[in-house]
GUTORVEX-816033 format. One record per residue (C-alpha): x negated, y, z. Coordinates in steps of 0.5 Angstrom, whole numbers, plus 2048, in hexadecimal, padded with zeros to 3 digits. Example, Ala and Ser with C-alpha at 12.3 -4.5 7.8 and 13.67 -1.06 7.14 Angstrom:
// residues 2
+-----+-----+-----+
:  px :  py :  pz :
+-----+-----+-----+
: 7E7 : 7F7 : 810 :
: 7E5 : 7FE : 80E :
+-----+-----+-----+
This chain:
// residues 286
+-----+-----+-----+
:  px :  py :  pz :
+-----+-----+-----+
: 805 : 7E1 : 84A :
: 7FF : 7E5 : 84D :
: 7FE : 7EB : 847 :
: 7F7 : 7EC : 84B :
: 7F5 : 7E6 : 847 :
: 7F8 : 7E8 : 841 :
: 7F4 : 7E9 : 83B :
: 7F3 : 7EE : 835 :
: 7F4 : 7ED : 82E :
: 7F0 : 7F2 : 82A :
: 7F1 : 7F3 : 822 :
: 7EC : 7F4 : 820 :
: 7EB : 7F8 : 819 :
: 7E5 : 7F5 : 814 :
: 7E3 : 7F8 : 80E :
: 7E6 : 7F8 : 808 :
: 7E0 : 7F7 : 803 :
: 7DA : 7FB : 806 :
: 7D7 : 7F7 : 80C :
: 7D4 : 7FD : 80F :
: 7DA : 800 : 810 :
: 7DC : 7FC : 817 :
: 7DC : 800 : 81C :
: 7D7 : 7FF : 823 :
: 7DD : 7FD : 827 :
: 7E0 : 7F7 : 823 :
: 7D9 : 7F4 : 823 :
: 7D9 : 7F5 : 82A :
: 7E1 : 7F1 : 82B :
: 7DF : 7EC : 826 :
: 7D8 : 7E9 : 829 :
: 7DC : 7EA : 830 :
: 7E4 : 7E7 : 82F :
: 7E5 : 7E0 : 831 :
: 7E8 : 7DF : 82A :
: 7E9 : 7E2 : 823 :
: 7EF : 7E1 : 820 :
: 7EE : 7E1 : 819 :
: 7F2 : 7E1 : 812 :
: 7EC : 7DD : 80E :
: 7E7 : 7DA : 812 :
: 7E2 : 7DA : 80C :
: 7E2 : 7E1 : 80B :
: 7E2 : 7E3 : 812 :
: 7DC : 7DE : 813 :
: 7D8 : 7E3 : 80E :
: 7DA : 7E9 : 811 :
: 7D7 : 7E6 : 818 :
: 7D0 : 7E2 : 815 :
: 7CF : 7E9 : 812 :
: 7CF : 7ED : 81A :
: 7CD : 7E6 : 81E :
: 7D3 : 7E5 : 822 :
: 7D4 : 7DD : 823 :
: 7DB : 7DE : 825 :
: 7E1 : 7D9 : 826 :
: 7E6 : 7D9 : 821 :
: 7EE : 7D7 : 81F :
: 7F1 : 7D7 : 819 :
: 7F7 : 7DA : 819 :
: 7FB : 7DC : 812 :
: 802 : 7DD : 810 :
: 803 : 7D6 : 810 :
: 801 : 7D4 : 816 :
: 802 : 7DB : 81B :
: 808 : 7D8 : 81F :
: 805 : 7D3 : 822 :
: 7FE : 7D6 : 822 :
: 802 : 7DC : 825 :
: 804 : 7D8 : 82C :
: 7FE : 7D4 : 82C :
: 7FB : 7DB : 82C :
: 7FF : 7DE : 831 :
: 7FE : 7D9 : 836 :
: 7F6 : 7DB : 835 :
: 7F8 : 7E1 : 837 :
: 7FB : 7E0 : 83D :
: 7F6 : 7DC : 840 :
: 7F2 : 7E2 : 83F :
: 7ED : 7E0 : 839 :
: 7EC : 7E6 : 834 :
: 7EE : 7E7 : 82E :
: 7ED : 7EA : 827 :
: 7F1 : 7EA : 821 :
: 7EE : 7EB : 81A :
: 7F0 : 7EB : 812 :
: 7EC : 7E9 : 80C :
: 7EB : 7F1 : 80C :
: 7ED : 7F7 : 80F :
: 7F2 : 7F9 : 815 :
: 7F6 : 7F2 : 817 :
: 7FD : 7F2 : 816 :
: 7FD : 7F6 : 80F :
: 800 : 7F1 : 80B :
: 7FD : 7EB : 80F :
: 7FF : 7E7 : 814 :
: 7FF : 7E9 : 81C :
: 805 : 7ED : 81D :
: 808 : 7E7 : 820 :
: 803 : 7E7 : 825 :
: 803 : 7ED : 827 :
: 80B : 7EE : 829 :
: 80A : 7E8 : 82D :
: 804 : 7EB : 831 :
: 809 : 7F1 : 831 :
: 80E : 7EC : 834 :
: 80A : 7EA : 839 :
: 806 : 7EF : 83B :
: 800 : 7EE : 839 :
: 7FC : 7F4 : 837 :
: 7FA : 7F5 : 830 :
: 7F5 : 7FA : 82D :
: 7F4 : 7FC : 827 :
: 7EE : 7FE : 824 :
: 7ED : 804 : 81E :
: 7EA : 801 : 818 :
: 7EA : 801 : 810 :
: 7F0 : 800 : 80C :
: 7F0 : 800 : 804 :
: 7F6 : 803 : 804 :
: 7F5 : 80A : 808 :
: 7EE : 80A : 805 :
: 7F1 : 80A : 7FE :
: 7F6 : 80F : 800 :
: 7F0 : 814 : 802 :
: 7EC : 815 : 7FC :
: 7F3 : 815 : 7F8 :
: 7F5 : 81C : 7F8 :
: 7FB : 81C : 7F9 :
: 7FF : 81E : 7FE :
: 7FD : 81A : 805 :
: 802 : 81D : 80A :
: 808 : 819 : 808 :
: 806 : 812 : 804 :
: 80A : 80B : 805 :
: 806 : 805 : 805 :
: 80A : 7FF : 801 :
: 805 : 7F9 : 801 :
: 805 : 7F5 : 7FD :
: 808 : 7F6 : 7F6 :
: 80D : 7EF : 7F4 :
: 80B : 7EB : 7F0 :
: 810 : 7E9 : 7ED :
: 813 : 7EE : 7E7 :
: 81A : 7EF : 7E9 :
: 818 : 7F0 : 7F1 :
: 813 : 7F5 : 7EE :
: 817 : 7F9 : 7E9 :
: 81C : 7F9 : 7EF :
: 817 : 7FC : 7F4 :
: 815 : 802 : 7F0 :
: 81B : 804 : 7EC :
: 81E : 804 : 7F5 :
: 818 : 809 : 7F5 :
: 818 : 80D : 7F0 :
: 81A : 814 : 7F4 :
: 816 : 812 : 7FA :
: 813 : 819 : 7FB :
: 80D : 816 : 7FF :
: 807 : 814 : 7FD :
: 807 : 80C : 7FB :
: 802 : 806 : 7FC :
: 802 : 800 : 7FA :
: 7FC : 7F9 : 7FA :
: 7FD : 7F6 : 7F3 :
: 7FA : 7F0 : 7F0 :
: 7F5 : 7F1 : 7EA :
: 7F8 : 7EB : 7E6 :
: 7FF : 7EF : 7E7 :
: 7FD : 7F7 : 7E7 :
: 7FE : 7F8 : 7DF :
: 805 : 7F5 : 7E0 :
: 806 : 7FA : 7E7 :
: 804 : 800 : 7E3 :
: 808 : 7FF : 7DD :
: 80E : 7FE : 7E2 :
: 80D : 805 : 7E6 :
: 80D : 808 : 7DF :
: 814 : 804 : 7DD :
: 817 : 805 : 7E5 :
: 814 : 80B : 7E8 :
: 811 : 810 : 7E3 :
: 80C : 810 : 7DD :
: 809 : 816 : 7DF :
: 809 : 815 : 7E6 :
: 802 : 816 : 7E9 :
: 7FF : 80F : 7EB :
: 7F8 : 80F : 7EE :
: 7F4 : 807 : 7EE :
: 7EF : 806 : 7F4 :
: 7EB : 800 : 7F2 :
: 7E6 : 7FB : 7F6 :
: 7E6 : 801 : 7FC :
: 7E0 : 802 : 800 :
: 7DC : 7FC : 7FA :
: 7D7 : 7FD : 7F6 :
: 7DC : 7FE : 7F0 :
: 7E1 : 802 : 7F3 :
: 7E4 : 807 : 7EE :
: 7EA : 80C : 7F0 :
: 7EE : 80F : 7E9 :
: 7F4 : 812 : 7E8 :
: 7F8 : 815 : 7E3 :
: 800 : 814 : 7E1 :
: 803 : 80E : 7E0 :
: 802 : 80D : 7D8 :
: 7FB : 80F : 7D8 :
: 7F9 : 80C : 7DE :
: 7FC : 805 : 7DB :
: 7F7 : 807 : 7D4 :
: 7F2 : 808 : 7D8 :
: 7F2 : 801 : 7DD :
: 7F3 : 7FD : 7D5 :
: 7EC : 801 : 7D2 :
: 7E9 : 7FD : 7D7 :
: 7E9 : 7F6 : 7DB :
: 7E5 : 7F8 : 7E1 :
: 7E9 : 7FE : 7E2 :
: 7EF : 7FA : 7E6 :
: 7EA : 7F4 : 7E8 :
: 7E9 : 7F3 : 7F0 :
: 7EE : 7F4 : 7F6 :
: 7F2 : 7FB : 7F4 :
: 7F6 : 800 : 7F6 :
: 7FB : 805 : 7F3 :
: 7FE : 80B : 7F5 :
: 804 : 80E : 7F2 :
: 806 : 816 : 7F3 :
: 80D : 817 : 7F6 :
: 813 : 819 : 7F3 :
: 812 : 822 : 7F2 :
: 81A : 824 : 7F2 :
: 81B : 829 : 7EC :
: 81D : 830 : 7EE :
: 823 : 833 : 7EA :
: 81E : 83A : 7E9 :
: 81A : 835 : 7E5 :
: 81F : 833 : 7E0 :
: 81F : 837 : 7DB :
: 826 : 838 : 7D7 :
: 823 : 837 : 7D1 :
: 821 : 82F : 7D3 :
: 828 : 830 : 7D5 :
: 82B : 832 : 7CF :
: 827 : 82D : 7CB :
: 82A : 827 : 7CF :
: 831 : 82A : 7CF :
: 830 : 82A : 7C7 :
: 82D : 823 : 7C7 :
: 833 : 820 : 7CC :
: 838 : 821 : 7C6 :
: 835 : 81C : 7C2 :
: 831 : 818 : 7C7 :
: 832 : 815 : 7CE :
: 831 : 818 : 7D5 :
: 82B : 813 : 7D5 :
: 828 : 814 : 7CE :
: 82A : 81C : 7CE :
: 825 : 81C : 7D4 :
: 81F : 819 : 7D1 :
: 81F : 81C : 7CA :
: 820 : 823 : 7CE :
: 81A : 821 : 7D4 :
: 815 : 81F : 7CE :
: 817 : 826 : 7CA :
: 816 : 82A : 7CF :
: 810 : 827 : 7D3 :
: 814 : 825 : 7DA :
: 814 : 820 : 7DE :
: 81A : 81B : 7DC :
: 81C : 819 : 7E3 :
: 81B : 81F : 7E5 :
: 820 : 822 : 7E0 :
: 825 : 81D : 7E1 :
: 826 : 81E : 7E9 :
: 827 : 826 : 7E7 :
: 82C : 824 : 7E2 :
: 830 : 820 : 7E6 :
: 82F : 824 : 7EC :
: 832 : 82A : 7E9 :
: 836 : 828 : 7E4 :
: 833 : 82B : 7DE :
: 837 : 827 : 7DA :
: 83C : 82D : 7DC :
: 837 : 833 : 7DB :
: 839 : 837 : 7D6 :
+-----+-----+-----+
């Protein structure tokens, strides 16, 4: 194989809400590929007609990438250009592609990524929480026990944590961060990011709940949610009178229970409380 006549896979960022924020460069690639691979030829389509670019496009999505994948890779290899493009925002991130990209990996065939919007750093930007340290988990599941699962598996993650969650199950997931993770961990909703309605709140966990529940239109539109991490305790902020409250407590309760009525006298995070107790054994401490 000549690699002189290989082409190009460019991936190609678009905007994930506000048109204008397609960059000078994408344009330039989308009016000049051979191809556009993209995830909903429909919603591509508008984007297009809005910046006049008659282009050729393919469907590829998550049930047909295999077969698309080959096809594509023989275009590449005859040397034809190529650009692929999700419904919104930078390839990839939760879409279809990447099993086209380990093929021109494989085959050497060049690919070029270009910077873009994406939901989920956009969000996390205007969050204030802390943004050297975040991890991105996609998609919350869909199903109660896989969710529960995930966040309960999480919940002494010490980086920030985002998530993209449906607005028929954001109520649901809230309520099972509380259950699993901590109700007073500090959540921030980044909705319609970039639209007309965008909207950034955040609050702990119980009140931010209360909140999305006054109001309908506060979890409508494509959302994402941003959860502070896990802050250990250090043993200089124990005071021994919370501890002598749970040593009281533990006579005539459970570890559990003892933990909980004790967090909710003193005022301290209950998760917080319990990972110092069961890390210095306070139940021994005099």
């Amino acid at each position: 194989m000549n690699e002189s006549y290989i082409g190009i896979l460019y991936i190609v960022p678009t905007p994930i809400g506000n048109l204008s924020d397609i960059t000078s460069r994408a344009l330039i690639i989308l009016k000049n590929v051979n191809i556009i691979v993209a995830e909903n030829i429909y919603h591509t389509n508008i984007l297009l007609q809005h910046f006049n670019i008659k282009n050729s496009l393919i469907l590829m999505n998550k049930d047909n990438e295999k077969k698309q994948s080959d096809h594509l890779i023989d275009k590449l290899k005859e040397g034809q250009t190529i650009a692929l493009v999700s419904n919104a925002g930078t390839p990839v991130i939760n879409d279809p592609g990447n099993l086209l990209i380990k093929k021109c990996h494989f085959f050497n065939i060049q690919v070029i990524p270009l910077p873009g919007p994406c939901a989920a750093i956009t969000a996390l930007s205007a969050s204030g929480l802390m943004k050297n340290r975040f991890c991105y988990e996609g998609f919350l599941p869909s199903k109660k026990k896989n969710r529960c699962d995930l966040l309960y598996s999480l919940r002494e993650e010490t980086r920030t944590m985002i998530f993209y969650e449906s607005k028929y199950r954001i109520l649901e997931s809230i309520q099972d961060i509380i259950e699993q993770i901590d109700e007073n961990r500090h959540i921030v909703i980044a909705r319609e990011i970039t639209k007309k309605w965008e909207s950034i709140y955040g609050d702990k966990a119980t009140s931010l709940l209360q909140w999305l529940k006054e109001e309908k239109y506060r979890y409508k539109g494509e959302i994402v949610i941003i959860i502070d991490g896990f802050k250990q305790i250090k043993n200089k902020n124990i005071d021994q009178k919370i501890l002598h409250t749970f040593l009281i407590l533990k006579k005539f309760c459970s570890f559990k229970t003892s933990v909980l009525i004790t967090s909710q006298i003193h005022k301290v995070n209950k998760n917080n409380l319990y990972q110092y107790l069961i890390k210095n054994k306070s139940d021994k401490i005099n």
